[in-house]
N, C-alpha and C positions, 0 to 999 in steps of 0.2 A: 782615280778620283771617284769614280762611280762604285768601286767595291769597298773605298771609305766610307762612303753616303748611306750606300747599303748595310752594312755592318753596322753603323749610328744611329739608325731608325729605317725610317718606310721609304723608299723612293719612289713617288708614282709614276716618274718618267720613264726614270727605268723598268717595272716593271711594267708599266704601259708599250716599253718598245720587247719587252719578254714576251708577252699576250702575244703580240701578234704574230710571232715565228712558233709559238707554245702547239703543242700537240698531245691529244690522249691525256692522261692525268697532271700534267703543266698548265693547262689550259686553266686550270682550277685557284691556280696560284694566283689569287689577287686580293686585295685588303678587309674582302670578306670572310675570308679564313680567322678572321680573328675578333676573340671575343663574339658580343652578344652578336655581329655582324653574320657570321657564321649559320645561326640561328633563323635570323630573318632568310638568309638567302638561300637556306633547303627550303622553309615552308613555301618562297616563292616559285621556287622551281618545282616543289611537290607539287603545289595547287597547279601551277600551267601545264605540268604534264612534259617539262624540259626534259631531252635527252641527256642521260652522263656519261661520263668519261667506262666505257668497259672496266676499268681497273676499279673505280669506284665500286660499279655495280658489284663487282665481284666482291670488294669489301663489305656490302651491305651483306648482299645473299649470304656472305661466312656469315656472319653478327646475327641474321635471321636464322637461322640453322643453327648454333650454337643457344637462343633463344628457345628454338621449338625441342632442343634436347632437354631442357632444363626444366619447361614449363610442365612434366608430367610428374618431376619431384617434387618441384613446388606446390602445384598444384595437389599433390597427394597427402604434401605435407601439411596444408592447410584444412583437408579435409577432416584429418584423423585429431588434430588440434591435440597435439603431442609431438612429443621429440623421434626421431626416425633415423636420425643419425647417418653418417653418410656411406655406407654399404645398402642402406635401405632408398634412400632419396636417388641414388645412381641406378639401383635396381628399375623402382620406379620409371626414373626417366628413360632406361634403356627400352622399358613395355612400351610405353608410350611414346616412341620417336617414331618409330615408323610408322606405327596409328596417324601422327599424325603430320606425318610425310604425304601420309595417303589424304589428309586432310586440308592440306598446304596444295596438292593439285587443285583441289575444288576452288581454296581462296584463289588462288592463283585465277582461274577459270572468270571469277568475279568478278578479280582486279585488273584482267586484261581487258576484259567489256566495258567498268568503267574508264581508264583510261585510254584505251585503245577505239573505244564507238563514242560513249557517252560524252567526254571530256568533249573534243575534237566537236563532237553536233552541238555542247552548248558554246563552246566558244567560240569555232572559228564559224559556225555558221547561222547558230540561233542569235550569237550577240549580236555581229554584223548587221542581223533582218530587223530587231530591238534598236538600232540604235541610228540606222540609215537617215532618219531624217533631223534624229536629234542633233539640234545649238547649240545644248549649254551643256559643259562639260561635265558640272557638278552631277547630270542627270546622268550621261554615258556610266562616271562611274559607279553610282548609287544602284545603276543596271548589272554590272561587271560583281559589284559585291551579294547582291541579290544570288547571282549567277554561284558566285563561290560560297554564300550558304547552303541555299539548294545543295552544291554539290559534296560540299560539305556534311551536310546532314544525312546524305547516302554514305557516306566511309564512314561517318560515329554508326549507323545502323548496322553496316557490316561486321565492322570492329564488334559491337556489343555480342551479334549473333555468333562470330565466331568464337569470341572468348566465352560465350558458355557450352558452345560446343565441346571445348577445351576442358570444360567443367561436366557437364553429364560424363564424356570420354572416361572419365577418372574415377568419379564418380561413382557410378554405375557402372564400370568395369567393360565399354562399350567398344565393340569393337569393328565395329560397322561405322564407319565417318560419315557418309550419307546418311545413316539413320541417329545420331547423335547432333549433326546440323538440322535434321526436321525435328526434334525432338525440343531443339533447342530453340528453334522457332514458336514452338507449340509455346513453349515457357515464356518467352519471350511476349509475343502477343498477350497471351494469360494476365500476365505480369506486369505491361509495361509500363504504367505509373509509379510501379517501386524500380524497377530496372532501370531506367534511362534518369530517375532523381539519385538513384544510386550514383551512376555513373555522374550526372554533373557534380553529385557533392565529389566525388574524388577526382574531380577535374578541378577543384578550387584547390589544393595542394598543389599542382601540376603550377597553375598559373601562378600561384604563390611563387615558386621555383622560378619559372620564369621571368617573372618579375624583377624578384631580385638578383639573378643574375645579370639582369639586364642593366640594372643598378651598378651592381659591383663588378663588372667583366672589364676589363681593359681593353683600350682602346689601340689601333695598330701605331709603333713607333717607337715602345718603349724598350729597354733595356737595364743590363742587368739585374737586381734584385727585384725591379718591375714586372720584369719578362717574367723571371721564375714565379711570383707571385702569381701572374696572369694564366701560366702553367697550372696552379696547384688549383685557382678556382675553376679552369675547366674543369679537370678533374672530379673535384666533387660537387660542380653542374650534373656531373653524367655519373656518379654516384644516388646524388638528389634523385635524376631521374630514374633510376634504378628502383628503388626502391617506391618511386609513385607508381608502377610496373607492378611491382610483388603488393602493393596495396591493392590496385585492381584485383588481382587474382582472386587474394585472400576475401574480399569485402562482397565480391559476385560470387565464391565457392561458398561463405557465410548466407547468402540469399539463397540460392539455391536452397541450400540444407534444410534453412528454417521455411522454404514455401512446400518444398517437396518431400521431402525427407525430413527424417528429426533429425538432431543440430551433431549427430554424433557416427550417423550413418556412410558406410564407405563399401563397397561390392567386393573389391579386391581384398585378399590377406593382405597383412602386413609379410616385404621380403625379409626372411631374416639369415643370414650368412650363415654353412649347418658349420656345426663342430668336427673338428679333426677326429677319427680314429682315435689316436691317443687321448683325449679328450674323454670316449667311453671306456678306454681301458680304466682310465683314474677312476671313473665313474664308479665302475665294477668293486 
């Protein structure tokens, strides 16, 4: 009866009595898996600083790595604002991977300090000493959101700094990570009225996206052509978001160019694949 119930839609009982014996990636199985739910319930866990499941993380760290390979052909390819074709865009990414491997310790370095020191002193102990004597609830929370701006507006600062880090790297042909992150500070600060309105104008696509996903995402229980339907708009949710992704890139490598360099300028050749042998006999 219960593998009926299950198979016909959501069963919260059942999987409320799964939850509780669930271990390591099972744990995760519950009716925020689905649709826009999903959604809300990473940004919750990302702002608190929740632990996940090892199997997860491992999921993300591929998807991050598979990200940092790519973003050196993108981002080359944006530079040169022409076609590069894909023996050039792989060449590219391959210069740049471990550039910015070496780049990726540093964030890493950052993102341990703020979630591992910072997170941890504003919540579990600055909120607590903010809030000790408060009544009224409405205030606790309006403390708590305060709290996740503030911390909030340190990860849009980092994110900004390192993705033009990502941008001088390519750029400029840099190959010193530490000296392409000061670099990119320098620009940054220089800059940061066109920088940071850059970034919120390409943040109104992003929420665009979210929005209507939020709209259109399916809710947990449905079946058949629902299901598949509700499949297909994840999908190109994370399509959607993909491509807000390569609009960063493109729109901060376009700033760059036009503050520092003219609109055309790139340090690296172009890789281009050599001709075979036979290629120069014909030649001949």
């Amino acid at each position: 009866m219960a593998a009926d119930t299950a198979a016909s839609g959501v069963n919260l009982d059942w999987m409320e009595e799964f939850n509780d014996q669930a271990r390591g990636l099972g744990t995760t199985f519950t009716p925020a898996v689905v649709g826009f739910g999903a959604v809300i319930e990473n940004l919750s866990a990302f702002l608190d600083g929740e632990r996940r499941p090892i199997l997860l993380i491992g999921a993300a760290a591929t998807y991050l790595l598979l990200w940092l390979f790519l973003a050196g052909g993108a981002i080359d390819r944006y530079a040169r604002d022409r076609a590069t074709y894909a023996s050039s865009f792989f060449a590219a990414s391959g210069v740049y991977f471990f550039r910015f491997l070496r780049l990726a310790m540093l964030m890493g370095v950052v993102y341990l300090w703020l979630f591992g020191s910072l997170h941890p002193w504003m919540f579990d102990t600055l909120y607590p000493r903010l809030t000790h004597e408060v009544s009224v609830e409405r205030t606790a929370a309006l403390i708590r959101f305060a709290l996740y701006a503030l911390f909030g507006a340190l990860l849009i600062g980092c994110n900004v700094l390192f993705d033009y880090a990502k941008v001088r790297a390519v750029v400029e042909d840099r190959r010193s990570m530490l000296g392409a992150t000061t670099a990119a500070l320098r620009f940054v600060s220089q800059n940061a009225g066109r920088v940071f309105s850059l970034y919120f104008l390409n943040a109104v696509p992003f929420l665009i996206v979210l929005s209507t996903y939020a709209v259109v995402a399916p809710s947990a229980g449905g079946t058949g052509w629902s299901m598949w339907i509700g499949v297909l708009l994840g999908q190109v949710y994370i399509l959607a978001r993909v491509w807000v992704k390569l609009a960063f890139w493109a729109s901060e490598t376009a700033l760059f160019q036009g503050r520092l360099a003219h609109a055309t300028y790139i340090a690296a050749s172009l890789s281009e694949w050599p001709d075979s042998p036979m290629a120069e006999q014909i030649g001949r």
